[in-house]
N, C-alpha and C positions, 0 to 999 in steps of 0.2 A: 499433259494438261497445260492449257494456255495460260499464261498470265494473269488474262483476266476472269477465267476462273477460278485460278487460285485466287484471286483477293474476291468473286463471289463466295467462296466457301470459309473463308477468314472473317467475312463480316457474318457469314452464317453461322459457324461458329463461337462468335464473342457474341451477337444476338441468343444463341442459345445459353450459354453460359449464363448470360445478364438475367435473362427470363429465367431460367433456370435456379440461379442463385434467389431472383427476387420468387417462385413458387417453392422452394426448399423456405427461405427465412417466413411469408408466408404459412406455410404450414407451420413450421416449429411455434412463429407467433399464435397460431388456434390454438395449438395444443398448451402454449402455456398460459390463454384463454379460457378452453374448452376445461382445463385442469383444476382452474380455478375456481370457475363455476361449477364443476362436481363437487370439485372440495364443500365451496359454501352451499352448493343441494344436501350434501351427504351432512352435514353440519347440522341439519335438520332433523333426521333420524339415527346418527351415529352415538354410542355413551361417551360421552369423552373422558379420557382415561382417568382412572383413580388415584386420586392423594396415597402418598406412601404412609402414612401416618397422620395422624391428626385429625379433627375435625372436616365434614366436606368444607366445599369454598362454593357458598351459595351468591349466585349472581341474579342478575333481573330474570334472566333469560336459559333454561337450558343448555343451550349453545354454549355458553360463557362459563359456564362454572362448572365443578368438577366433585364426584361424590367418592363417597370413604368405597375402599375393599369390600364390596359385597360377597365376596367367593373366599375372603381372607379368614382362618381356622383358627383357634385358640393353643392348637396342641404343636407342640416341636415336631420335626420330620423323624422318625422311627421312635415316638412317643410308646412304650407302653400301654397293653391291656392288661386289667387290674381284677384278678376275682379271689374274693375271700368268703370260704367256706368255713360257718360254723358250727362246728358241733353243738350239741345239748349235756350237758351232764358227764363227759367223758372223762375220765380220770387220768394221770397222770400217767400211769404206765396200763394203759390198754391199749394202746398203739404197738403194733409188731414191731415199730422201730423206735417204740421207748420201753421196751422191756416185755412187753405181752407175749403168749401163745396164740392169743386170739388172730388167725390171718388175715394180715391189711395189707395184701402187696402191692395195691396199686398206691396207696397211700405210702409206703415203706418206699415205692419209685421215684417216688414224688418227693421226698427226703432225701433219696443218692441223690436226685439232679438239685438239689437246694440247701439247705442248714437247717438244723434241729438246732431250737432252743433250749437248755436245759433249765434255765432259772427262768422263765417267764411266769408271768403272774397277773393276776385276774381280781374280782371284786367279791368273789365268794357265792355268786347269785346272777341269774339271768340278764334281768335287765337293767341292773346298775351298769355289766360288761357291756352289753352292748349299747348303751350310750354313750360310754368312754370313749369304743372304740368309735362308735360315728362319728364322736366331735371334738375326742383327742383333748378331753376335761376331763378330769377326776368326777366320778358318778355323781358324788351329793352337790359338785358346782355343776352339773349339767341337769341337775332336780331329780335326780334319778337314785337315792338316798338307798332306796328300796324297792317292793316291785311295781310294776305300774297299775297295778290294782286296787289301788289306794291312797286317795290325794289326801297328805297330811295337813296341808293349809301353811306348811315351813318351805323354805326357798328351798332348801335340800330334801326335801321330800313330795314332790308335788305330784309325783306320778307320771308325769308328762315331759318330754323332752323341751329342753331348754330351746326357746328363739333366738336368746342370744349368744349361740354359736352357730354354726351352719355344719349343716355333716357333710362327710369326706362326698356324698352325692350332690349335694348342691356345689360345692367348690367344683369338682370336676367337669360337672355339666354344665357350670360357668364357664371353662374354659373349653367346653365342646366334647366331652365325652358323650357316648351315649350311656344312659345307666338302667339298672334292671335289677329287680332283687324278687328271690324266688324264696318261700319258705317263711318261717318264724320272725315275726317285728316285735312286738311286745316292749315299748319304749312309746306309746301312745295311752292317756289315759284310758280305762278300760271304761269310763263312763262314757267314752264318746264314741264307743261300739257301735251305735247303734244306727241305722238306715239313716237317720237322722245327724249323725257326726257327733261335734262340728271336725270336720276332716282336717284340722289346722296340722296336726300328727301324726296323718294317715301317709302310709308311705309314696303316694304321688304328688304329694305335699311337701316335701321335706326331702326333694332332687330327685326322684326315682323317675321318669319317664313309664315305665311299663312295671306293675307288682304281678305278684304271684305268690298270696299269702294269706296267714293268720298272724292273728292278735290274742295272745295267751299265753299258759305256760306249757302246752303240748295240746294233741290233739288226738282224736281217734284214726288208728293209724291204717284200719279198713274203711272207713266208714267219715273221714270226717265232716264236719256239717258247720265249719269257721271259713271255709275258705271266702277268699274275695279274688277276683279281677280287675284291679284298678280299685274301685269303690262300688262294682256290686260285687252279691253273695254271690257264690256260684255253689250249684251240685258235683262232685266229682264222677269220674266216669259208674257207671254198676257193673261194672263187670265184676265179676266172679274172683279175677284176680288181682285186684285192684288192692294196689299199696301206697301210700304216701309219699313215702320217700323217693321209689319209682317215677311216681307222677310228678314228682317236684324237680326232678334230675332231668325229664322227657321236657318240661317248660324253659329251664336253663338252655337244655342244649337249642330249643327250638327258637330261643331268642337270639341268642348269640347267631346259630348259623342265617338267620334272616340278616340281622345286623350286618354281617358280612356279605351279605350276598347284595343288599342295597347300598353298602359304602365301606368297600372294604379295605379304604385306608384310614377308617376313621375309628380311634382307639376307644374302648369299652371299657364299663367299670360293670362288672358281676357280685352280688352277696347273694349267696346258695349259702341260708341257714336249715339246715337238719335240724327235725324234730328230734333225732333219733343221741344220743341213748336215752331222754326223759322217760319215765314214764310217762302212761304207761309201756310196761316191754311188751310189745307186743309183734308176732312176724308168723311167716305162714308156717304151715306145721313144717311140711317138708326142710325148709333154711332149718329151724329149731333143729328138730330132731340128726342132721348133720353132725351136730355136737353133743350125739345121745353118750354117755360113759365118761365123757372128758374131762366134767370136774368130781369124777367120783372123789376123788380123794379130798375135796375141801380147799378151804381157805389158805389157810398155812401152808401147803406144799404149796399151793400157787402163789403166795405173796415170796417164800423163800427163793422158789424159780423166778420169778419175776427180776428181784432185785439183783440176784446172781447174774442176771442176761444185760440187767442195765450196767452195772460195773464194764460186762464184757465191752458194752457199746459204749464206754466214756460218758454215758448219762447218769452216772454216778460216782464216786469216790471209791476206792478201793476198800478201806477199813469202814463203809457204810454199816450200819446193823438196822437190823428191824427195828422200829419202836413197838411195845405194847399191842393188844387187841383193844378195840376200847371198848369199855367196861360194859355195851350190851352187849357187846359178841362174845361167846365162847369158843374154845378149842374145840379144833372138830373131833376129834376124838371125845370129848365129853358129849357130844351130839347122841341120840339115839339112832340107830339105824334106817327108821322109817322115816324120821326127820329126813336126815341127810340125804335122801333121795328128793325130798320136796326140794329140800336148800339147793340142790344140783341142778335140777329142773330147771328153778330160776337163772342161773348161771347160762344152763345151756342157750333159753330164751335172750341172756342178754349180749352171746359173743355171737349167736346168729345175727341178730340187729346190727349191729357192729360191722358183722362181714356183709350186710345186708349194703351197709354205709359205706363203705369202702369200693365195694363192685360198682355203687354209683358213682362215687370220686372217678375209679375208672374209666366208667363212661363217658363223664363230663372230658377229661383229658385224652382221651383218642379222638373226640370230635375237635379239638383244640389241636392235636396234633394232623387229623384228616383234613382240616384246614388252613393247617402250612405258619400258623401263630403262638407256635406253643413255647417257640425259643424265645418268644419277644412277650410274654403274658407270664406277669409276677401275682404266682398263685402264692396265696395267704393261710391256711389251715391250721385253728385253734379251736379248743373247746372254753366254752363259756362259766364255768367252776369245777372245783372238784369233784367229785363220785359222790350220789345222792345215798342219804341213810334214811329219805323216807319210807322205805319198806320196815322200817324198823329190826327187831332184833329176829324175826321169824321170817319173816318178809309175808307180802302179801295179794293174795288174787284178784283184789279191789285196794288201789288206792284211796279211792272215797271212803272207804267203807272205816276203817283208822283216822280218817281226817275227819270225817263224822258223826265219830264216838262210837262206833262200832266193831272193832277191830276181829277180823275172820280168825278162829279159831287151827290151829295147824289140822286139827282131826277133818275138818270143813275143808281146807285148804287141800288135802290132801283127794280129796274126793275128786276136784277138778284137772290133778296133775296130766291126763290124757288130753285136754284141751289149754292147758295152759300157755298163754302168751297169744291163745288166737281169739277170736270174739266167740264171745264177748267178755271174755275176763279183762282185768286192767291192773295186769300185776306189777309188783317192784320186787327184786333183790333183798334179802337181810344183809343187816348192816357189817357182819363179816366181806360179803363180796363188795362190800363199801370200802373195807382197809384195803383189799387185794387191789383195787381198781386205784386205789389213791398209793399202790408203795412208793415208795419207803417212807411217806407224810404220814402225821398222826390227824386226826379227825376230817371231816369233809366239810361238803358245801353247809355253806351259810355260816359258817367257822372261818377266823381270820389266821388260824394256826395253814401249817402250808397246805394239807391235807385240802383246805378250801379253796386254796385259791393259787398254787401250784398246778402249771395245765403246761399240754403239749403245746408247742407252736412248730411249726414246718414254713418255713418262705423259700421257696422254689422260683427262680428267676435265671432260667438258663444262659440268658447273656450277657446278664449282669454280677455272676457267682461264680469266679473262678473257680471256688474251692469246694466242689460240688460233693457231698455224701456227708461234709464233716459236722460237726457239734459243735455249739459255741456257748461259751458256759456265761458272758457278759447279763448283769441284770437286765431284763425287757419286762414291762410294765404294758397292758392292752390300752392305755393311752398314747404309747409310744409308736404305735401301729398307724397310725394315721398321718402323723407327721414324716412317716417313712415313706409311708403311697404318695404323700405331696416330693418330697423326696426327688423317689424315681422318676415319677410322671414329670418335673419341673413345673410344678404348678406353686405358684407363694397363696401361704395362707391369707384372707383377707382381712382387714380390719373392720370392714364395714359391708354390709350387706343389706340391698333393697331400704337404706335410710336408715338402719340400725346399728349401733357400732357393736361388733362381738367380743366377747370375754377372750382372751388371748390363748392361744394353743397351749395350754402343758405339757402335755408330751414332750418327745425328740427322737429325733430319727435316729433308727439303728442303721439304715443304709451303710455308716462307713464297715460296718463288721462285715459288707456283705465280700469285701477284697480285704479286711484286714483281721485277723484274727484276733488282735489285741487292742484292735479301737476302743475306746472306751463310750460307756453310756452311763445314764443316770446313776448317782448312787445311792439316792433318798428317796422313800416313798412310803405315804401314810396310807393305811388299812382301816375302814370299820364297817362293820352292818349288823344290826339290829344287838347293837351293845359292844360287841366284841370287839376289839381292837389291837391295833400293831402299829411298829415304826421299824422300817427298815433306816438304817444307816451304817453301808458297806465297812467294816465286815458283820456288824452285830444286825438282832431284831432283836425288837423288843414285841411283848405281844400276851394280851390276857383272854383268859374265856372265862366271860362274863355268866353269872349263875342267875337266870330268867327272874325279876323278882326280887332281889338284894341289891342294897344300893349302889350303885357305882365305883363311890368311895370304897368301899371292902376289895375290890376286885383288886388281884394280888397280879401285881406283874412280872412277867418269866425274861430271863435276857439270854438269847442263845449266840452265841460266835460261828458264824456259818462257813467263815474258813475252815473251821478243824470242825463243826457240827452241822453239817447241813441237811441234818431233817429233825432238829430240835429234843436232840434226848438230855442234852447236859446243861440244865439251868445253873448260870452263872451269875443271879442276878444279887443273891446274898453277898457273893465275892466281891464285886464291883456295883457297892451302891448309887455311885457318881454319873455313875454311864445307863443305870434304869435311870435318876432323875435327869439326865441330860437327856434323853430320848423320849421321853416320857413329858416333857415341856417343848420338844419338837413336834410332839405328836398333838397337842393342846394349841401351839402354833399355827398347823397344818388347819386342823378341826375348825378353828374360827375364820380361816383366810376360808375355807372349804364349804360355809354351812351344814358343818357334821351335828352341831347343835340344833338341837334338843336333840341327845341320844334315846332311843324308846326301843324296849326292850318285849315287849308285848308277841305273842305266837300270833302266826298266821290268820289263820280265825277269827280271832278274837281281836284283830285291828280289821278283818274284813266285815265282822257282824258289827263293829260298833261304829265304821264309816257307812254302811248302809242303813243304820240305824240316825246315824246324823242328818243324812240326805232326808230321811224319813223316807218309810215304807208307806207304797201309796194304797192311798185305801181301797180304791176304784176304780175301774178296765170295764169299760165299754168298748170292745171289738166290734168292725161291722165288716163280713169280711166282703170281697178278697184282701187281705195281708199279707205281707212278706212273712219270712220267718224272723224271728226278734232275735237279735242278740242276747245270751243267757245275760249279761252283766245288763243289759237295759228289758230284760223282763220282767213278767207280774212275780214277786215272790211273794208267796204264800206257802211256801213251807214250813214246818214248825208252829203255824198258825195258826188258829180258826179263820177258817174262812171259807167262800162258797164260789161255786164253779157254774154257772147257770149256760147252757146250750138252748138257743129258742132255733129248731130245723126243721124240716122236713124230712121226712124218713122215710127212702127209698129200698135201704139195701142196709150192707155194713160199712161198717171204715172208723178213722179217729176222726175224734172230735174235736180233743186238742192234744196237744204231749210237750212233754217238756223233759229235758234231757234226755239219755240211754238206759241201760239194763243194768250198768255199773250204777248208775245214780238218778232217780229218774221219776214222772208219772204221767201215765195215761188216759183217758177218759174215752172209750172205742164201744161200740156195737159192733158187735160177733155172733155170728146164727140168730140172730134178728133179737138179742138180747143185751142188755145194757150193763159193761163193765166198766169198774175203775180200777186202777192197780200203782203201787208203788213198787219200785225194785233200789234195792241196793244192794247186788251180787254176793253173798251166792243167797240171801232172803226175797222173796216178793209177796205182798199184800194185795189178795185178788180178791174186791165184792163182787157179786154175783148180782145184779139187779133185778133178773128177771126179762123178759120180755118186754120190747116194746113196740108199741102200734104204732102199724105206716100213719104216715101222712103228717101234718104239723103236729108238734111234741115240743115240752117243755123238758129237757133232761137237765137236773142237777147232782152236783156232789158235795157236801157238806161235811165241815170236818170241825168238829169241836176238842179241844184241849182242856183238858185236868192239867197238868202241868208242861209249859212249855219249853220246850220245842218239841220233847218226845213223847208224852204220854195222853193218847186222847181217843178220838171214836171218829169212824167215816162211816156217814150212810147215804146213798143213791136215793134220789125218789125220781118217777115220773107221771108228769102232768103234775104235782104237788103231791101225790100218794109216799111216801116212805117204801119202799123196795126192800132195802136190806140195810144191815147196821155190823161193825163188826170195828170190835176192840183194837186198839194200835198203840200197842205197849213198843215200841220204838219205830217212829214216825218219822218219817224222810226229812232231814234234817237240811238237805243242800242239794242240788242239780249237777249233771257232770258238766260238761265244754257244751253238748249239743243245747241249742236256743229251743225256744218256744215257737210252735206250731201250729196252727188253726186247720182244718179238715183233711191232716195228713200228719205223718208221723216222721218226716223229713231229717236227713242225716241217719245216724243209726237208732235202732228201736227200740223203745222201751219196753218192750213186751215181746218174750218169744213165742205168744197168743197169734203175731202173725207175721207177716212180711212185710219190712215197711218199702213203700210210703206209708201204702194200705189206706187211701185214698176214700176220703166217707163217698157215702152212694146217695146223694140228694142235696141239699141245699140247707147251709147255714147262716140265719138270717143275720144274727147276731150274739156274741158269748160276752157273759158280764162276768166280774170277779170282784168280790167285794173280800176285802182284808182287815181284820181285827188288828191296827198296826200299834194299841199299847202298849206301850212300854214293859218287859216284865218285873215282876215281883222281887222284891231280893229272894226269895225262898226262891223263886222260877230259876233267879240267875244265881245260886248256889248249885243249884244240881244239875243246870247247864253246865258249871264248871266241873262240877266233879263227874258228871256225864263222859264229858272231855277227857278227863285226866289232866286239866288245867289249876294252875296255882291262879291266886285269886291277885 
């Protein structure tokens, strides 16, 4: 190459290089151009990132400021799901794993992987317990005094759950849980049952996101006619096989597995409260009869095995002894023969329930284990008081029928033993399987001795319970429960909610027991309901049962040392007068810090006839239908009344006209083969008139009821078109309705009449049904032989 080539290709070269360099710097300048202006295009529709905390940083412009965590959760990273299931009525040793025969193995599983508590303790009664544990207050400061069927107009008795607490559902679902409660609420006034509310207490009110529930103290366990979805009624399924507790177990599992399947890191709170073991007992033949023979032997050999089994299992003291029968019950050996086959019966009916209750527990826990949550899901399981004695000392084939002054005779009782426990009986236990069910306590629910308020508790928390299968004997109070769920979940209780400042948590978490076996917890805790009272103060109780009707002042108080006596047989309280008055002025402490005051001692009944008597009974029901069905607590009562049932229809065919409650307690007003009936039932009696026939087409049908003396003794007569039909004597006149509501052209829920099948659906058009109500006041003479009707002191 020449010379002058090379310096042609050297200036070609640095010419390239220069051009070169200046189209490289060139580009990178577009690009950090071109960069810029995406940036500020994209600045246009991009979020700009979230503040870590705090308030947004609101600017003129979009662009410029910056908004809070929209995607940011409440709950910690492997938070806890929370489900607490509660029993009804269950006693302290009916659990396979606190001493029973009865088999609960899925429940007894649920115990090996968690803690049995042996000392826990309850409020004696439905829904005192369960607003304790919703809001982790003592019942009378959460207004829950007593039951919620009854607002006494005192801060501790209002019927209605307190707003100045928030339940363990609202706290949770403040902090993002999802929640869902399936079954039994009964912590809302029962006056605001009705279509109408006000829902201020209904359970999507008060945190629940999704319910699946009644309002009351049980229900019909084929057949019920309370339930709601959210805040409507609902019908339950008709099928044939259809059970409550079943269906209440199928709603559980169907919430939860949705929940997971739409957000399955997002932790849950579950209450799956069972009806079951309330009355009535009731379960299909087949579960019953499973346990045909089993308690032939009675009471006493089952209370002596019972406590034998709990010694074995450290859920009791070794030198334990029985206390007493209480003084309805007799030894079953003094039983007659033909008795103790009825008394069995019932037994049999109440451990099939039972296993009924537990094969759902089951269930609920394989769908928790089939979906991969079950080591991280702090399951709860307690029963709500002691073993009921309302079947009294025979026991009985209708609850109402005793609650109504009518108590079924054993000879009656025994006629139904081939159908007992299935519909439409509505039976209870005598109060022998009342002791067995409560051992080693002396008396039951609605008693503040332990027998009341002594219950199982189970908390099962596989990843948080080292010590998985054992017993822990430390006091736990069911206010203590609540403070424990905040606990685990790391959720703090609030002080103030939506503008309101809340009464402060009493309770306290047993969490540290759940790794330390000798954590310590509360050692103080005040007892009362309807008179009866106690003070615990470790190691002593102090504790009186109140005589219905004597003044308060008489009431003699017992003091037991529950170290060396823990189920109260050896009163010490003469020995040590110093320590009944020191506890005894704790307990007068407690009461007035509590709003235990006014103590009111008054039977069931008799605070429910004379708070609907306050309300006033309304005179007059102008229906125009179509109507819902009515809630019994907001329907027409005219029971025990005079008063008049007037149907203006058209008459096509047959069916009901109206009906109000079931067979257990009930009446109906139907056309049947084109003739015109009314009927009352209170199981095993019913009151059928016969009207007669009546003519198609528009019709006036009534039924009129006059009283001799009320509530029970008086006269029902039919007419149609205004003619008189038929008249017929009513020497014990339907005193009360069971759970099912009031009905207009159908017989809805279960039936009043085994005349037919309900709906049983009238055949024509009803224009409009009036009800006029005699609501004077009674007589003293009326209201003396109401009482003694009753079996009531005055």
């Amino acid at each position: 190459m020449t010379d002058e080539a090379d310096d042609r290709r050297s200036k070609l070269d640095r010419r390239s290089l220069l051009v070169g360099g200046a189209v490289g710097a060139g580009v990178a300048g577009a690009a950090a151009v071109g960069a810029r202006a995406v940036e500020k295009r994209a600045k246009q529709f991009i979020t700009p990132g979230a503040v870590k905390d705090g308030p947004a940083e609101i600017a003129e412009s979009f662009q410029d400021s910056r908004p809070i965590d929209v995607t940011k959760h409440g709950w910690k990273p492997g938070a806890p799901n929370v489900v607490a299931i509660v029993m009804d009525d269950v006693g302290f040793a009916d659990l396979g794993c606190f001493g029973s025969e009865i088999p609960t193995p899925h429940i007894d599983a649920l115990a090996a992987r968690g803690l049995r508590y042996a000392n826990f303790r309850t409020t004696a009664m439905c829904s005192p317990t369960r607003a304790a544990f919703l809001t982790g207050l003592n019942h009378h400061n959460a207004g829950m005094g007593w039951l919620a069927d009854v607002d006494a107009g005192y801060p501790g008795y209002r019927g209605d759950l307190t707003h100045e607490a928030a339940t363990i559902a609202e706290i949770l679902g403040d902090a993002g849980w999802n929640r869902m409660l399936v079954g039994k609420w009964h912590v809302n006034s029962a006056h605001s049952n009705g279509a109408n509310g006000p829902y201020t207490n209904w359970p999507t009110s008060r945190g629940f996101e999704r319910a699946y529930w009644f309002q009351g103290h049980s229900t019909d366990f084929f057949r019920p006619s309370e339930l709601f979805d959210g805040v409507a009624p609902v019908e339950p399924p008709t099928t044939d096989d259809y059970y409550v507790m079943d269906d209440l177990t199928d709603r559980a599992i169907s919430y939860v597995g949705t929940q997971k399947a739409l957000e399955p890191d997002r932790p849950f709170y579950l209450q799956l409260a069972f009806p079951g073991v309330h009355s009535p007992l009731q379960v299909r033949g087949r579960e019953r009869d499973r346990f045909k023979g089993q308690y032939d032997n009675g009471w006493d050999a089952i209370r002596a095995a019972r406590l034998d089994k709990q010694k074995a299992l450290g859920i009791m003291p070794a030198d334990t002894k029985l206390p007493p029968l209480s003084s309805s019950a007799k030894p079953w050996a003094d039983i007659p023969a033909a008795e103790q086959a009825l008394y069995a019966r019932y037994m049999e009916i109440y451990a099939a329930m039972l296993a009924n209750l537990d094969s759902n527990v089951g269930r609920l826990m394989q769908r928790l284990e089939q979906l991969g949550i079950a080591d991280n899901t702090m399951v709860l399981l307690f029963s709500d008081n002691g073993g009921s004695a309302e079947g009294t000392e025979t026991g009985t084939p209708n609850v109402f029928a005793a609650a109504y002054g009518r108590p079924v005779p054993v000879a009656e009782a025994q006629k139904l033993m081939g159908v007992m426990g299935e519909d439409p009986t509505f039976p209870h236990y005598p109060i022998g399987w009342t002791n067995a069910s409560n051992t080693p306590y002396r008396l039951y629910k609605q008693f503040t001795h332990l027998g009341g308020v002594a219950d199982p508790l189970i908390v099962s928390w596989p990843k948080g319970q080292p010590d998985a299968g054992a017993v822990r004997q430390q006091f736990v109070h069911v206010i203590d429960l609540m403070p424990t769920i905040l606990d685990v979940t790391g959720v703090p209780a609030p002080t103030t909610r939506n503008g309101v400042k809340l009464k402060p948590v009493q309770g306290k978490s047993i969490a540290p027991t759940f790794k330390a076996a000798q954590a310590p917890t509360r050692t103080e805790q005040y007892f009362e309901l309807g008179g009866h009272r106690a003070y615990y103060a470790a190691p002593f109780r102090l504790v009186t049962r109140h005589e219905r009707g004597r003044p308060f002042t008489e009431d003699k108080w017992e003091l037991y040392d529950l170290s060396k006596d823990p189920n109260e047989l050896n009163d010490l309280s003469a020995q040590l007068p110093e320590k009944v008055a020191e506890l005894a002025g704790k307990w007068r402490s407690a009461a007035e810090a509590n709003n235990v005051f006014p103590l009111d001692d008054r039977q069931m009944v008799i605070r429910m006839v004379q708070d609907r008597q306050g309300r006033g009974i309304r005179a007059k029901w102008d229906l125009r239908p179509p109507i819902e069905r009515l809630s019994r607590e907001v329907a027409p009562i005219c029971c025990g009344l005079p008063h008049d049932i007037i149907v203006d229809c058209t008459v096509e065919g047959d069916g009901v006209l109206v009906a109000h409650g079931s067979q257990p307690a009930g009446y109906t007003l139907y056309v049947k083969n084109g003739h015109l009936f009314y009927e009352q039932s209170l199981l095993p009696w019913r009151v059928v008139i016969d009207g007669g026939p009546v003519p198609q087409g528009k019709a006036e049908l009534r039924y009129s009821q006059t009283m001799k003396s009320r509530p029970f003794i008086g006269t029902g007569a039919l007419y149609v078109n205004g003619q008189k039909r038929a008249e017929q004597a009513l020497e014990h006149a339907l005193f009360s309705t069971s759970y099912d509501g009031f009905s207009v052209g159908a017989d809805l829920g279960n039936r009043v009449s085994p005349a037919y099948t309900a709906p049983f659906p009238f055949a024509g058009s009803i224009e409009r049904v009036r009800i006029d109500v005699d609501n004077s006041a009674l007589s003293p003479l009326e209201t003396m032989r109401f009482l003694n009707a009753m079996t009531l002191r005055v």
